[in-house]
N, C-alpha and C positions, 0 to 999 in steps of 0.2 A: 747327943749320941755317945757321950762317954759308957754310960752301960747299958747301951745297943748291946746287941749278937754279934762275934766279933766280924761276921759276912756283913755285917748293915754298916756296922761301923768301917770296914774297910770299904765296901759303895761309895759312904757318903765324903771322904777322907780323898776318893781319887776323882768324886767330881768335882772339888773343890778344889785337887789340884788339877783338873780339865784346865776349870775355868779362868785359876793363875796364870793357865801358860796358852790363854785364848784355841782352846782345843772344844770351843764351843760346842760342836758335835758329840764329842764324847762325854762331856758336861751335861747334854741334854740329857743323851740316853740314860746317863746313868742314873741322875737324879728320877726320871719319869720310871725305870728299874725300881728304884726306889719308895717312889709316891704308892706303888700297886703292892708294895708290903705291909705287912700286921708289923705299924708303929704305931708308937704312942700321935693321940694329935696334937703334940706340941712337934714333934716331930715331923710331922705331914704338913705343919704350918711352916718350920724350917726349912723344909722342902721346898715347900712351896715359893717363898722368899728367896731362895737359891736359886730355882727355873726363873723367877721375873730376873735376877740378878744378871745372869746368864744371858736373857735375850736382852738386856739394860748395853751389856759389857758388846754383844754384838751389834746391836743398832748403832750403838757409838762409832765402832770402829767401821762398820757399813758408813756412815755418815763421812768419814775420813778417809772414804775410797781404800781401805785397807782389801787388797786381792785375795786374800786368807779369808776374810770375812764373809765376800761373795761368793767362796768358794764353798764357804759352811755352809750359806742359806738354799743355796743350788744342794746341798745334799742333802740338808733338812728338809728342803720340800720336795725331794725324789723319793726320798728315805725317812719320811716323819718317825720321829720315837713315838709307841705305842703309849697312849696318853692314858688310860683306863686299862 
């Protein structure tokens, strides 16, 4: 993503910092924001490897009874990010 557009590159820049600070929600959307733009498909495979990352980093923390985390998956599935 270094020479991304600099809107793609700042997308992919705040879901990555989503998914540091377990803001798994906004990780989603952004990255699924993302996957529905004109990139490169090395970049859609990034992508891609980001959203599995993503629900990786929250099944774990689901798995450890973390409250944040049940809180994300109850918005995710009220609120699905638009996948296509």
């Amino acid at each position: 993503f270094e020479k991304a557009p600099p809107e793609i590159k700042q997308t992919w820049e705040a879901a990555l910092a989503a998914d540091k600070t377990n803001n798994w929600v906004a990780a989603e959307v952004l990255l699924y924001r993302l996957i529905r733009q004109d990139i490169s498909a090395e970049q859609r495979d990034a992508v891609a490897r980001a959203i599995n990352q993503v629900k990786d980093h929250l099944g774990a923390a689901l798995e450890k009874g973390d409250p944040a985390a049940k809180e994300a998956l109850a918005e995710l599935q009220r609120n699905p990010p638009p996948r296509q």
